[in-house]
Structure formats: C-alpha cells, structure tokens
N, CA, C and O atoms as a DFTB+ gen file, in Angstrom:
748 C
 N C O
     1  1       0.828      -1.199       0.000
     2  2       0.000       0.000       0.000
     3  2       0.865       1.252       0.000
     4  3       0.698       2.244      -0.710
     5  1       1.487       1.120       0.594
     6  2       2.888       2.001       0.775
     7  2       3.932       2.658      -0.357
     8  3       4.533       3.722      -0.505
     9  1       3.814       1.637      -0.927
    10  2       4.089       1.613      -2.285
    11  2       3.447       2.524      -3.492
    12  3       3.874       3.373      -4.274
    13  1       2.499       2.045      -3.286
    14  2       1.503       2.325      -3.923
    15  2       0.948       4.011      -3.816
    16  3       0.265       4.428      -4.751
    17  1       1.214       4.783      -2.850
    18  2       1.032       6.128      -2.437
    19  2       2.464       6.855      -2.629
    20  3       2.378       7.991      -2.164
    21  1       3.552       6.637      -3.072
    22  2       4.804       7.119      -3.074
    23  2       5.100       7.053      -5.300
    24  3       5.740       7.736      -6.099
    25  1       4.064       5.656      -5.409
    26  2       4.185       5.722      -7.383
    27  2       3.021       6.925      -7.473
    28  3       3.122       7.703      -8.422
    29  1       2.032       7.092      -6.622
    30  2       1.050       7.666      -7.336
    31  2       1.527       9.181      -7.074
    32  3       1.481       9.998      -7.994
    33  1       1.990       9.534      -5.786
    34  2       2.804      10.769      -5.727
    35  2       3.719      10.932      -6.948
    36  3       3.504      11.738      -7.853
    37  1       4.455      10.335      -6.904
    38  2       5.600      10.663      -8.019
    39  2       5.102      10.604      -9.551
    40  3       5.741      10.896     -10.562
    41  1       3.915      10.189      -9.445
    42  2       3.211      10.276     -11.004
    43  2       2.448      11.252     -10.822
    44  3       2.033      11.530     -11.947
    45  1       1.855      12.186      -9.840
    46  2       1.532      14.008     -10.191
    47  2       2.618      14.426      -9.737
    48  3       2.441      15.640      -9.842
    49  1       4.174      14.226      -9.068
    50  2       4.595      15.189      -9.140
    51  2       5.215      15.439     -10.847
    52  3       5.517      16.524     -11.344
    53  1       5.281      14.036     -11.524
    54  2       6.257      14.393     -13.298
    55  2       5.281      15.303     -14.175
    56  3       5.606      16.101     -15.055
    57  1       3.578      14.877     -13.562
    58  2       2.775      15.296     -14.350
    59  2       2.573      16.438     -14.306
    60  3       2.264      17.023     -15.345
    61  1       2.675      17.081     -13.176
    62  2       2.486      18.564     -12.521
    63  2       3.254      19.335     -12.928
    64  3       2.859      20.375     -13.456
    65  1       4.924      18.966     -12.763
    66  2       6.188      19.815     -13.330
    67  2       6.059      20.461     -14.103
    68  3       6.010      21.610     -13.665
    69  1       5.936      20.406     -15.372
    70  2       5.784      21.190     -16.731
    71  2       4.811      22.357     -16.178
    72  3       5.325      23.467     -16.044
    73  1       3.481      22.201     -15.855
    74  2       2.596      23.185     -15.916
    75  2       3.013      23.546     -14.579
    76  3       3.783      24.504     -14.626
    77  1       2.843      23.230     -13.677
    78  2       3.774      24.378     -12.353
    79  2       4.524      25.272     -13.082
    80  3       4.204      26.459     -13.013
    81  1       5.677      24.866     -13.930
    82  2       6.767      25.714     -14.430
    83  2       6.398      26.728     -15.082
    84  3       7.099      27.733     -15.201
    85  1       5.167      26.576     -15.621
    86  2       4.728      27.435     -16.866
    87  2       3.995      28.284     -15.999
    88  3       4.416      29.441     -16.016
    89  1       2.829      28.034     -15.086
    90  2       2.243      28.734     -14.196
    91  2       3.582      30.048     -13.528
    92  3       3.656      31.124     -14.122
    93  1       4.242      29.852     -12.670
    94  2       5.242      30.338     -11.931
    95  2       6.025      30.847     -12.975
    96  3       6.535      31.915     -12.637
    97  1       6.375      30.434     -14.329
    98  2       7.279      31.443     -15.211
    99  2       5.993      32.595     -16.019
   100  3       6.449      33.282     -16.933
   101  1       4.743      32.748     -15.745
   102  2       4.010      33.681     -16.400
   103  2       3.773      34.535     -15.006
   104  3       3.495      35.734     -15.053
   105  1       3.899      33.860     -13.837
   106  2       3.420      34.759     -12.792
   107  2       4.626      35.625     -12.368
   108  3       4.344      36.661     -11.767
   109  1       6.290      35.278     -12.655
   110  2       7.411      36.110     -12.884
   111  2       7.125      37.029     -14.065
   112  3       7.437      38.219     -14.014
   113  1       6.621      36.567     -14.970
   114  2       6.965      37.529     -16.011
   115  2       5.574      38.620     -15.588
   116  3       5.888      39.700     -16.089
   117  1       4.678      38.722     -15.132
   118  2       4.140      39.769     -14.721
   119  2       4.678      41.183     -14.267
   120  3       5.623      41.258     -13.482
   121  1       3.903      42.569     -14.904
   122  2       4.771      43.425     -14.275
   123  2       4.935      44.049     -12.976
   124  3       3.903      44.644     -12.663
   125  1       5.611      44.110     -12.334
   126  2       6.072      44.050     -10.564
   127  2       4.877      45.828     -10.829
   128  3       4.691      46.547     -11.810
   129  1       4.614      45.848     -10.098
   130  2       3.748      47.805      -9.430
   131  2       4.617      48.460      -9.548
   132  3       5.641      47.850      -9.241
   133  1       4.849      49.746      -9.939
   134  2       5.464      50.913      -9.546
   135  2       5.700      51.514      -8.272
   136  3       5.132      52.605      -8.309
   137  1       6.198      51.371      -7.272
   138  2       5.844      51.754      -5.913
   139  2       6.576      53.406      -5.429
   140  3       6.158      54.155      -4.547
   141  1       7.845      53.624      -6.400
   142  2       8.744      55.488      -6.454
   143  2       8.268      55.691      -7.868
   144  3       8.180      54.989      -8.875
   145  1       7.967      57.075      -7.501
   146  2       7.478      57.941      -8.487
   147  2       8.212      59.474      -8.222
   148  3       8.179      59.960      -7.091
   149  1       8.763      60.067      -9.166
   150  2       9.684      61.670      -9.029
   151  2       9.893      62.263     -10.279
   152  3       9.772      61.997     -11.475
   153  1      10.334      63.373      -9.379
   154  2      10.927      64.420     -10.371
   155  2      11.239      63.337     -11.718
   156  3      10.753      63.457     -12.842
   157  1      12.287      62.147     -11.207
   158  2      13.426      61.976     -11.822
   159  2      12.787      60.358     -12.215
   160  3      13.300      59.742     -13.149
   161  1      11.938      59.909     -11.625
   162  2      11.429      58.913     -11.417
   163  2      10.265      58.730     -11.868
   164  3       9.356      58.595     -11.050
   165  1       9.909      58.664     -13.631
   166  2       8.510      58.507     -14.256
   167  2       7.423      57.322     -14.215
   168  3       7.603      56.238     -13.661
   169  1       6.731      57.561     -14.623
   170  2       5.962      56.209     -14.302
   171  2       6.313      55.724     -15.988
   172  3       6.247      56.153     -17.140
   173  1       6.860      54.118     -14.932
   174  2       7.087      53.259     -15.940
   175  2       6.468      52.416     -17.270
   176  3       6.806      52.336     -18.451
   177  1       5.321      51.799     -16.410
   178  2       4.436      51.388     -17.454
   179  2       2.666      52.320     -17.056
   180  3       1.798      51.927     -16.276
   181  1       2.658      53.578     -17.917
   182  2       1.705      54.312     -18.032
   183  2       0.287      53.410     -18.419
   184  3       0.053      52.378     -19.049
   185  1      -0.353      54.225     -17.811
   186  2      -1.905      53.167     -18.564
   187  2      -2.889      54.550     -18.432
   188  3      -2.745      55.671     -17.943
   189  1      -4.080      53.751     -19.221
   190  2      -5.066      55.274     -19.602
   191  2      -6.139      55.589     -18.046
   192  3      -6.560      54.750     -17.249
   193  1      -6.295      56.789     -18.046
   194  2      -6.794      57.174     -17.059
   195  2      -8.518      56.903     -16.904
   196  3      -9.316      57.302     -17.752
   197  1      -8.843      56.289     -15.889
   198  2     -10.082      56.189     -15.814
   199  2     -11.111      57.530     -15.957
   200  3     -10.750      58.564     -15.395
   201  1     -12.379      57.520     -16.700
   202  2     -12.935      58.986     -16.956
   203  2     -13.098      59.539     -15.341
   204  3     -12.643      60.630     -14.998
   205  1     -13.632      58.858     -14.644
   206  2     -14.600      59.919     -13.350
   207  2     -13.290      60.532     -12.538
   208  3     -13.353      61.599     -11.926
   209  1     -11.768      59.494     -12.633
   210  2     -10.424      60.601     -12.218
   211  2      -9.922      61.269     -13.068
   212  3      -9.028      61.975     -12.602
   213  1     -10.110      61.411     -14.364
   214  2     -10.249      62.675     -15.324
   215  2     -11.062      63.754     -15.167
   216  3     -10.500      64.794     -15.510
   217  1     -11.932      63.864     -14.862
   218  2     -13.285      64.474     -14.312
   219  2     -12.330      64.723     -12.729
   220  3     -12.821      65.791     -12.363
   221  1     -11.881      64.558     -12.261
   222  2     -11.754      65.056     -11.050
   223  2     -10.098      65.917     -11.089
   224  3      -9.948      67.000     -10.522
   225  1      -9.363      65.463     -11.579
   226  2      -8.692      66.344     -12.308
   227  2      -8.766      67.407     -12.543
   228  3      -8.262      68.363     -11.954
   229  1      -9.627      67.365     -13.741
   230  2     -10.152      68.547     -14.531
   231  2     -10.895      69.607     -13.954
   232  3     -10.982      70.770     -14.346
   233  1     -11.629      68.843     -12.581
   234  2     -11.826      69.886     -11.416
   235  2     -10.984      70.806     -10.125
   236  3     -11.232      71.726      -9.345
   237  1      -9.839      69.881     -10.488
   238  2      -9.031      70.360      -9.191
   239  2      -8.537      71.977      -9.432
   240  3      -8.294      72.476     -10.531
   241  1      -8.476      72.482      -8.453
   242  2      -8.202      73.786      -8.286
   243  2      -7.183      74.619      -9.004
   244  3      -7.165      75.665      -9.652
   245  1      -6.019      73.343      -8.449
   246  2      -4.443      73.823      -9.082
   247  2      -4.474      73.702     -10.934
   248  3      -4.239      74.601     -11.742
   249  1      -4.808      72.429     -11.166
   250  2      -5.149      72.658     -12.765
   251  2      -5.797      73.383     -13.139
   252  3      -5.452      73.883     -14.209
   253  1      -7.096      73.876     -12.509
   254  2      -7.585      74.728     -13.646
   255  2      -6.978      76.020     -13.440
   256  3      -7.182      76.719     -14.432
   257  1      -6.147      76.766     -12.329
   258  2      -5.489      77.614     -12.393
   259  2      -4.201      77.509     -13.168
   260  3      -3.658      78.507     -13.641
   261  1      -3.860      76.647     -13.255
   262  2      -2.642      76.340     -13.377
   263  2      -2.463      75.929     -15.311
   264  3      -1.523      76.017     -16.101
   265  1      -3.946      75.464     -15.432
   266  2      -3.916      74.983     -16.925
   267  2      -4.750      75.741     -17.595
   268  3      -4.502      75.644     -18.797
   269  1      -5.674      76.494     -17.365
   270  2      -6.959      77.128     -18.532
   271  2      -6.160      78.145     -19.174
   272  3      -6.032      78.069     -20.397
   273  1      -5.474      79.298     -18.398
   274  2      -4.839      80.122     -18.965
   275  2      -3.945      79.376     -20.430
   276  3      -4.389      79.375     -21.578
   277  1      -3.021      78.966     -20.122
   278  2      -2.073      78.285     -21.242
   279  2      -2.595      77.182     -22.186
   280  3      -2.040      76.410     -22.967
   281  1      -3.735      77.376     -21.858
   282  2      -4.420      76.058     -23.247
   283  2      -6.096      76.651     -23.375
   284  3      -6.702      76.723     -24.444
   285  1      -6.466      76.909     -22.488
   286  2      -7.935      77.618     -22.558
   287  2      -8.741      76.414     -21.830
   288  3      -8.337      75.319     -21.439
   289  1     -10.352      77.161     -21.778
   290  2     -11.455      76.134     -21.260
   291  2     -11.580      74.936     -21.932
   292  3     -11.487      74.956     -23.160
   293  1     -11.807      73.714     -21.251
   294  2     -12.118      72.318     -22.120
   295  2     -10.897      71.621     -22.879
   296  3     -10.980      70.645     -23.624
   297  1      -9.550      72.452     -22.470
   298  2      -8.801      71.194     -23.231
   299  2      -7.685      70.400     -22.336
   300  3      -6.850      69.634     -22.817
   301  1      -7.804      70.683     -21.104
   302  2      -7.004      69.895     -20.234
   303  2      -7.640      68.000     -20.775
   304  3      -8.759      67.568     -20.503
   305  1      -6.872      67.452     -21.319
   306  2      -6.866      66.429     -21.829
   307  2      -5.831      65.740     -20.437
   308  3      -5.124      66.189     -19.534
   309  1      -6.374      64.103     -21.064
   310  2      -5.667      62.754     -20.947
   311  2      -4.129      63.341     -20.563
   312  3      -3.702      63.501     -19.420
   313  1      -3.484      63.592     -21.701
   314  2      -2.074      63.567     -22.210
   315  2      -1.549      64.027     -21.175
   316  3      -0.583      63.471     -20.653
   317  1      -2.328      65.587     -20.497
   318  2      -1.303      66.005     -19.471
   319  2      -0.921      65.300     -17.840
   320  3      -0.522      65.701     -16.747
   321  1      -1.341      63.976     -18.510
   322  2      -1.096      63.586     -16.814
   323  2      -0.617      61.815     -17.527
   324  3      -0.860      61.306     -18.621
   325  1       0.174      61.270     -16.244
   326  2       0.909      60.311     -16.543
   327  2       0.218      59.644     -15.451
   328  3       0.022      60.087     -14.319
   329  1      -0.115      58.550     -15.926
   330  2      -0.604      57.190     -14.438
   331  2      -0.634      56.260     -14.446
   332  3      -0.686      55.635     -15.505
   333  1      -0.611      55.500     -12.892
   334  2       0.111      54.227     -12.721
   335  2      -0.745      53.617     -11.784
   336  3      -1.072      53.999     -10.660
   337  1      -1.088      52.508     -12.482
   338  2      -2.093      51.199     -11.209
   339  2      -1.417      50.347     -10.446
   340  3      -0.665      49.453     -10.835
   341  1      -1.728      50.669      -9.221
   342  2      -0.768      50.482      -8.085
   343  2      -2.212      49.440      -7.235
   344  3      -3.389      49.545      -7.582
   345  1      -1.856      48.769      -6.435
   346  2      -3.103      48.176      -5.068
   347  2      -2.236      48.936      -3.838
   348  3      -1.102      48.834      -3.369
   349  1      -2.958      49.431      -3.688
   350  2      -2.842      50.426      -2.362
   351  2      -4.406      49.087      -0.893
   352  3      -4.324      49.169       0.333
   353  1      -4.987      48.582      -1.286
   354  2      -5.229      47.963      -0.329
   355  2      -5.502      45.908      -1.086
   356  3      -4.787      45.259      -1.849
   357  1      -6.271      45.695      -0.681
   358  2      -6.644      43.751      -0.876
   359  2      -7.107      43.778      -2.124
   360  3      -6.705      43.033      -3.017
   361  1      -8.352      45.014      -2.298
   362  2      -9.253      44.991      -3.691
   363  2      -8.873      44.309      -4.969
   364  3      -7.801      44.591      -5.502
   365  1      -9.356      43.787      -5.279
   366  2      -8.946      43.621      -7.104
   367  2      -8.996      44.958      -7.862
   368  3      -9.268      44.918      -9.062
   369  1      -8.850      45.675      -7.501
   370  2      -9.500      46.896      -8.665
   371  2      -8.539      47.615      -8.234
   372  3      -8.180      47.653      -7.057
   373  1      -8.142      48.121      -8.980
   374  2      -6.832      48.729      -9.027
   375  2      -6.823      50.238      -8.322
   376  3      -7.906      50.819      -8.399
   377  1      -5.936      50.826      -7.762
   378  2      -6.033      52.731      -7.322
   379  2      -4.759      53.112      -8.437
   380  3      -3.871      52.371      -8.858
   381  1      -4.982      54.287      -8.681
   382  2      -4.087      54.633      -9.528
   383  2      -2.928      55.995      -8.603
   384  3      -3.301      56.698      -7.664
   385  1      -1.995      56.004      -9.036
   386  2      -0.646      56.878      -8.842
   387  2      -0.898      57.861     -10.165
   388  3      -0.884      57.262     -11.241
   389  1      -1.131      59.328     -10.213
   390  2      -0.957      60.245     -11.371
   391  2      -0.177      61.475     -10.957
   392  3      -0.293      62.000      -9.850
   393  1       0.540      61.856     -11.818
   394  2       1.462      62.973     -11.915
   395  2       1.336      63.808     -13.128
   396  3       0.515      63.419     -13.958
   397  1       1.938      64.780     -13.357
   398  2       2.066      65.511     -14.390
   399  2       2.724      64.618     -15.746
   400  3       3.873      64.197     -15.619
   401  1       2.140      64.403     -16.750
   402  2       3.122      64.239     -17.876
   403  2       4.488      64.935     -18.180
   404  3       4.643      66.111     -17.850
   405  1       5.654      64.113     -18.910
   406  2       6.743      64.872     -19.131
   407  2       6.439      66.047     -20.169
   408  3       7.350      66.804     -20.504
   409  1       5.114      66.192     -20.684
   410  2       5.260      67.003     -22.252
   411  2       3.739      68.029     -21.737
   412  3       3.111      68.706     -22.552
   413  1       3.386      67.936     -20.270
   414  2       2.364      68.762     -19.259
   415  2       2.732      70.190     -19.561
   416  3       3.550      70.720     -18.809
   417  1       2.155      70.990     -20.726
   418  2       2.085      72.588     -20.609
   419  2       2.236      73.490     -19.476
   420  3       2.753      74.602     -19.579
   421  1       1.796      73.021     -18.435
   422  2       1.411      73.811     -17.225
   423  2       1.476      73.304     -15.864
   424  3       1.285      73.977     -14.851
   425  1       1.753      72.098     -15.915
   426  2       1.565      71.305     -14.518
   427  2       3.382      71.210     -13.648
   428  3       4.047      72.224     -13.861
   429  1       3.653      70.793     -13.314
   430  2       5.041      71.196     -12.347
   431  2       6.123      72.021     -11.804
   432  3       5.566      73.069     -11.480
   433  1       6.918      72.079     -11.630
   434  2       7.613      73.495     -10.928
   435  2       9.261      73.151     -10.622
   436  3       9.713      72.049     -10.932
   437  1       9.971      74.022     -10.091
   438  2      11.126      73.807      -9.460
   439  2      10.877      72.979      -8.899
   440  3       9.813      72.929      -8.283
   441  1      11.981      71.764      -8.888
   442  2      12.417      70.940      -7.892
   443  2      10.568      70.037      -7.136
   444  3      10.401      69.675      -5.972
   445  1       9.571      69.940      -8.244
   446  2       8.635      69.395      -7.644
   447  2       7.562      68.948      -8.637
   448  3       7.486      69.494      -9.738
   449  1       6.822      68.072      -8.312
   450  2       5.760      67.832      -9.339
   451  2       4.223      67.450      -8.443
   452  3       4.229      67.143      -7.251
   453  1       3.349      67.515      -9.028
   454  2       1.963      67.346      -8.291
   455  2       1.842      66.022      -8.550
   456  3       2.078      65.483      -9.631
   457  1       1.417      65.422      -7.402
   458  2       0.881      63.759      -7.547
   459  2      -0.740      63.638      -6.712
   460  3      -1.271      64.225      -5.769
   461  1      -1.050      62.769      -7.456
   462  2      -2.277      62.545      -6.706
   463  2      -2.430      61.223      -6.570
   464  3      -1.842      60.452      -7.329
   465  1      -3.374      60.717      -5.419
   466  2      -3.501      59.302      -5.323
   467  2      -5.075      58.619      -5.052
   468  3      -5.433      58.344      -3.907
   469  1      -5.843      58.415      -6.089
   470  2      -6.909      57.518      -6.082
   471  2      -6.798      56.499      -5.790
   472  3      -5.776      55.889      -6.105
   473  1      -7.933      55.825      -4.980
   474  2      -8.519      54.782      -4.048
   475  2      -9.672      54.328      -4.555
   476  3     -10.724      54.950      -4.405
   477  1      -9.581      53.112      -5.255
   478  2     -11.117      52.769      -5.879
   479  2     -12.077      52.084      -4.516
   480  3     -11.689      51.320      -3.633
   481  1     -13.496      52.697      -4.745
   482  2     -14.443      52.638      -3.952
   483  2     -15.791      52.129      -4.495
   484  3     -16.108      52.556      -5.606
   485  1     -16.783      51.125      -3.765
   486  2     -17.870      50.707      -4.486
   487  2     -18.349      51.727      -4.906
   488  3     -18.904      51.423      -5.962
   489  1     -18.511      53.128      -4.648
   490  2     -19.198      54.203      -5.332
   491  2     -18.100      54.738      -6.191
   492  3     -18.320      55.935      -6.376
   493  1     -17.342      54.468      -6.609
   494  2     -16.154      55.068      -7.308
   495  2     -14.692      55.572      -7.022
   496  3     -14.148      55.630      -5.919
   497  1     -14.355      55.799      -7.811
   498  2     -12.591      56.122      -7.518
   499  2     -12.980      57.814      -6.307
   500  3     -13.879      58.655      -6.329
   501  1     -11.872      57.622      -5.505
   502  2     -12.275      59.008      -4.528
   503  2     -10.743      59.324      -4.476
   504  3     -10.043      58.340      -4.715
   505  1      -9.822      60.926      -4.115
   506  2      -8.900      61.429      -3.854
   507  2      -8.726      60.958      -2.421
   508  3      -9.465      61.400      -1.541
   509  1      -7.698      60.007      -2.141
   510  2      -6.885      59.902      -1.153
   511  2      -5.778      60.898      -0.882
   512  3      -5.706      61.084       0.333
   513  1      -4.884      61.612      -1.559
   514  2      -3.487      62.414      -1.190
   515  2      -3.755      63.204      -2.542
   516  3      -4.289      62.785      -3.569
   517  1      -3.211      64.532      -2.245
   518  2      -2.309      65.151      -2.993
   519  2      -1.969      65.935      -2.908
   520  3      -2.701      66.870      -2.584
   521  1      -0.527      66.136      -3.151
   522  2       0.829      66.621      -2.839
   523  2       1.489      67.108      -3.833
   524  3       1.341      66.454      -4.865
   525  1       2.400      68.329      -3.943
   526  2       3.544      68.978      -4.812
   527  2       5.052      67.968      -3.686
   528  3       5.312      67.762      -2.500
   529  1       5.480      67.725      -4.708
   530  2       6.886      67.109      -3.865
   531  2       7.743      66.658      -5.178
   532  3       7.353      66.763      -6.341
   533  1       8.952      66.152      -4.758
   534  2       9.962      65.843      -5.837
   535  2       9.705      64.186      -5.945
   536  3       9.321      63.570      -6.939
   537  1      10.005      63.700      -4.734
   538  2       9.475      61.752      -4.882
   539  2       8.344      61.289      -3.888
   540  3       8.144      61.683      -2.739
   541  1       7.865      60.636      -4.403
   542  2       6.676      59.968      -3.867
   543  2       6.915      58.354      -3.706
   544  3       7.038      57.827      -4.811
   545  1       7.016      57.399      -2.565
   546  2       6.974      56.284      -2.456
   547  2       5.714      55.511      -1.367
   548  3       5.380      55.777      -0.213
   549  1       5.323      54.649      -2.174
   550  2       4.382      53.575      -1.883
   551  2       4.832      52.399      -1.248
   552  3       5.207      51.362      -1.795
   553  1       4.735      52.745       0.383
   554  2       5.492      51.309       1.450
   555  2       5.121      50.344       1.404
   556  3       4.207      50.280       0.582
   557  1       5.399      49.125       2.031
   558  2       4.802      48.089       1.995
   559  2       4.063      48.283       3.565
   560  3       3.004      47.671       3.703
   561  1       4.489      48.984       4.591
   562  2       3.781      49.003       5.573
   563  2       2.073      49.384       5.379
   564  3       1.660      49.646       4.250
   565  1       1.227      49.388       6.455
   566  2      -0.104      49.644       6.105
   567  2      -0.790      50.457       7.363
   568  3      -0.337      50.350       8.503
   569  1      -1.612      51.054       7.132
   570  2      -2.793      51.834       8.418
   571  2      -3.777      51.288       7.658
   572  3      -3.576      51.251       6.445
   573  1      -5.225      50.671       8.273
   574  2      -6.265      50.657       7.911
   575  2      -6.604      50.078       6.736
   576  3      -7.503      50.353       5.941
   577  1      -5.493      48.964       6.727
   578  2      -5.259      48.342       5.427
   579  2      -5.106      48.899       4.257
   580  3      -5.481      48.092       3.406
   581  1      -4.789      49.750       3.845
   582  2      -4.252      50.638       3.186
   583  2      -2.420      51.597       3.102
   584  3      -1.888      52.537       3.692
   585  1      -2.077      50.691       2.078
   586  2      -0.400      50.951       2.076
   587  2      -0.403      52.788       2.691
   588  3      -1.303      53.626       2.647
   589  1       1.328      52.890       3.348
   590  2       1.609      53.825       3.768
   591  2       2.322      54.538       2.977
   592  3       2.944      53.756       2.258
   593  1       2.639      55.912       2.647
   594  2       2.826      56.721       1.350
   595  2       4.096      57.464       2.295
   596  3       3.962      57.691       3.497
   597  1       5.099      57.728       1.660
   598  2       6.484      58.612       2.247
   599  2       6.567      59.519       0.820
   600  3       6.497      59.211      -0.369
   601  1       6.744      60.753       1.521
   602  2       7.534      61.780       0.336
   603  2       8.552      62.272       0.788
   604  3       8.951      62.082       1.937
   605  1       9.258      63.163      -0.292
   606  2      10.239      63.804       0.206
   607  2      10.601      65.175      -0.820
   608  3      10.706      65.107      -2.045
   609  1      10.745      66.314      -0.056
   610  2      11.086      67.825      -1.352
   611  2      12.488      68.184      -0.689
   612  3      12.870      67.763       0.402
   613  1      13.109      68.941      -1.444
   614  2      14.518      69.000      -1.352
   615  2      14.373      70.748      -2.217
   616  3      14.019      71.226      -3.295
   617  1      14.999      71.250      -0.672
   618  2      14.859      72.580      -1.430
   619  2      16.735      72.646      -1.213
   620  3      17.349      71.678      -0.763
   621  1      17.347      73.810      -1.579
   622  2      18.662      74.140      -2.207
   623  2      19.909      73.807      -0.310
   624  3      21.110      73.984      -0.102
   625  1      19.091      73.444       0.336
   626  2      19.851      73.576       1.788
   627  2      19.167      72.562       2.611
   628  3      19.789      72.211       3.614
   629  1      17.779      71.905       2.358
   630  2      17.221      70.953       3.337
   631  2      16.156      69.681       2.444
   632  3      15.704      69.690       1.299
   633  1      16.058      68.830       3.389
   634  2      15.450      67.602       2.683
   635  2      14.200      67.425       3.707
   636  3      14.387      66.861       4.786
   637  1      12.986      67.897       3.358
   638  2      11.804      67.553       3.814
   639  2      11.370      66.218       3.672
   640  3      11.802      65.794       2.600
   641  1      10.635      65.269       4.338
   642  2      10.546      63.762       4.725
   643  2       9.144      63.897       5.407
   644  3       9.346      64.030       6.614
   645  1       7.845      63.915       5.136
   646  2       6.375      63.008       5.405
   647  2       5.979      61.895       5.321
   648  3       6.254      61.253       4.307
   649  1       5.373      61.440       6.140
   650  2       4.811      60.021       6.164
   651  2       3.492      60.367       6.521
   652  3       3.111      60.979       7.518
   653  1       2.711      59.804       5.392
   654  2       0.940      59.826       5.717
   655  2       0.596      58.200       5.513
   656  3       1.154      57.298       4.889
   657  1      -0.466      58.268       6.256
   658  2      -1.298      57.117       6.889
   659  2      -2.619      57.427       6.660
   660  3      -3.071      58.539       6.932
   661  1      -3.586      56.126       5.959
   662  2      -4.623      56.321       5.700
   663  2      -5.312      56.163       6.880
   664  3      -5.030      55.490       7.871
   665  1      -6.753      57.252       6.517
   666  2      -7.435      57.642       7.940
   667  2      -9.128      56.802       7.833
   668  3     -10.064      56.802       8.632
   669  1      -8.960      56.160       6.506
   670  2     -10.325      55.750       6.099
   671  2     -11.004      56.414       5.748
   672  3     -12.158      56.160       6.093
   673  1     -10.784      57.835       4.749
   674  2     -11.139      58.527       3.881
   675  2      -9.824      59.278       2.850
   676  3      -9.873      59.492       1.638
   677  1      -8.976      59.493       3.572
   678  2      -8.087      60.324       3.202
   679  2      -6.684      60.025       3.516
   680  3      -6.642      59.506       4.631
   681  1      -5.799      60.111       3.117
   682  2      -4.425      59.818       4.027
   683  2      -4.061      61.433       4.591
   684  3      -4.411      62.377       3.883
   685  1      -3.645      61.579       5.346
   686  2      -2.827      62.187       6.317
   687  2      -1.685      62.338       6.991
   688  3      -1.276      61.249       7.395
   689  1      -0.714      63.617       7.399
   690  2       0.361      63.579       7.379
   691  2       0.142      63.298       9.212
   692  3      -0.743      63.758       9.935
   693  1       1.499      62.224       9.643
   694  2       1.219      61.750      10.740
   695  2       3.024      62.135      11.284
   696  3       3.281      61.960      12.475
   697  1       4.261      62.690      10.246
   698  2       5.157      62.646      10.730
   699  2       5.692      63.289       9.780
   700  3       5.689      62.844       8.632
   701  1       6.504      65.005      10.270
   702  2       7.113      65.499       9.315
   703  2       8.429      65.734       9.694
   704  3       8.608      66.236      10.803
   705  1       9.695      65.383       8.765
   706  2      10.738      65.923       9.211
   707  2      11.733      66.509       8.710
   708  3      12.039      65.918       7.673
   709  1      12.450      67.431       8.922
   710  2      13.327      68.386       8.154
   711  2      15.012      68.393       8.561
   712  3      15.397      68.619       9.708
   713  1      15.922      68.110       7.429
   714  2      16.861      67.772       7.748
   715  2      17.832      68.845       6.732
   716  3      17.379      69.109       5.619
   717  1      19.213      69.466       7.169
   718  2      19.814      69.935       6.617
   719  2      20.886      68.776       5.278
   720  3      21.469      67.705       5.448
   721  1      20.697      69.807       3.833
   722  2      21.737      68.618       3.492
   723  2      22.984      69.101       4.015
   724  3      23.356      70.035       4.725
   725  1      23.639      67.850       3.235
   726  2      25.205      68.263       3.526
   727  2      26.201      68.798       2.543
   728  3      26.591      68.221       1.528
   729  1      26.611      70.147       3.044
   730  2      27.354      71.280       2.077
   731  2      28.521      71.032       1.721
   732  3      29.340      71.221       2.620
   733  1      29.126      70.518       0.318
   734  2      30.412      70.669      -0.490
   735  2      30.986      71.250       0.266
   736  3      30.215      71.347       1.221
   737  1      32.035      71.818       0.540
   738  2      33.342      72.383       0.234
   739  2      33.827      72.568      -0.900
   740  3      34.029      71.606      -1.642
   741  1      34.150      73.991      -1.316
   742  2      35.236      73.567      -2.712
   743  2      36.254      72.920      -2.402
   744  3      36.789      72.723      -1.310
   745  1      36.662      72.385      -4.097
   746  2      37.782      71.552      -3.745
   747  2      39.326      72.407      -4.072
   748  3      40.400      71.854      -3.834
C-alpha cells in the first residue's frame, strides 16, 4: 500500500512539473507595481486614465489655475497627466498613482511635481493624497489596510521627509521631518 502512495505521488509530481513551471514562469513575467514615483522617477508602465479621475482632475483647483490660462477652457486632456495602477489595499481593482506628464504645458515646478492618489471605492474612484513634492513612495507598511505613502522635497539647503497614513477617507500627514543637506566644500 505504501508503495503504492509514493508511485502515485511521483506520477503528479512528473505530471504537474511542466505546468507548475509554466504557471510560476508567467506569474514572474508579470509586471512588478510601480511603488517610487519623481521628479526623476517617471511612471514606468503608463496606462489610460479612468474617466470619473479625469473628471476630477479637470476639477481640481491647481489645474484649472494652473492649466486654462495656457491652453484655454475644455482642453485639459488625458495627455497632461501620466498614471500608474498600483493596489494600495486587498481589492482587485486597481487605485491609480498620477502625476504631471513629461510634455504637461502647465503642470510642475522647481524641484517638484503634483501627484495625486486615487482609491477605488464601491461608489467610485475618490482622492486619497495630494501633494507637490519631488518623490513619492508607496510602502509596503499599512494603516487601515491601506499601504503607507512617504515623500520627500529637497529645497537648495534641506530635505523635507512626510509620512501619511490612511485615515479611512483620506491619508494624512502623521510625521514630518526636516533635515539639513550636507554642504560641499570647494575643492
């Protein structure tokens, strides 16, 4: 009998091999999330923006100040924004990471760029964060089941450092800190 449970093992494990392999070499070749996003740091594999966070966009304050003048009413388009589907909690449904496009008429600044961070919700995608900063990273730590977000801006003498934590509507800054860099010498 003994026997008999050690052939039948070893006849799903030869049978199994191949397709295990194939399973586990398509689930590597998947693309890993984007989790840093910056100045310097674009989003890698872009995807198209869902309409109702286009629509919310297109409402935000800073764009339409920031964009009607230099293009006029009604044409803040798609193009000017770059975004990235990230799981920020368990959901299947993706939240997205958006920033300014590199080719954005009107959207970024010295040493900073605007990011925003949607949270898909049974009633729809809703604004979790948004921030002007140079990098934006997506932790693996969590509040409220919902990943924890670190930034950081760097002005000409200091390196600003936030950590927000979702509050179950919104994330929030829970820890800010300011550090001098460190000054050359000539040589």
């Amino acid at each position: 009998m003994r026997t008999r449970q050690v052939l039948l093992w070893l006849l799903i494990a030869a049978l199994c091999t191949p397709v295990c392999a194939r399973v586990q070499g398509a689930r590597r070749s998947l693309p890993q999330e984007q989790t840093t996003f910056g100045m310097e740091i674009k989003v890698r594999h872009p995807v198209s923006l869902p309409e109702d966070i286009l629509q919310m966009l297109r409402g935000d304050e800073d764009v339409k100040t920031r964009c009607l003048g230099p293009v006029g009413p009604g044409q803040i388009r798609a193009a000017f924004f770059a975004a990235s589907k990230i799981h920020l909690d368990d959901h299947k449904s993706p939240d997205y990471v958006v920033t300014a496009a590199k080719d954005n008429p009107c959207l970024g600044g010295a040493n900073v760029d605007p990011f925003w961070v949607f949270y898909w919700t049974p009633q729809g995608y809703q604004l979790g964060l948004k921030v002007d900063t140079f990098s934006l990273h997506v932790r693996k730590t969590r509040t409220k089941a919902y990943r924890d977000i670190d930034t950081e801006a760097i002005t000409g003498t200091e390196l600003f450092s936030t950590l927000f934590h979702f509050d179950g509507s919104k994330y929030i800054n829970v820890h800010s800190s300011r550090q001098p860099l460190p000054i050359r010498k000539g040589r």
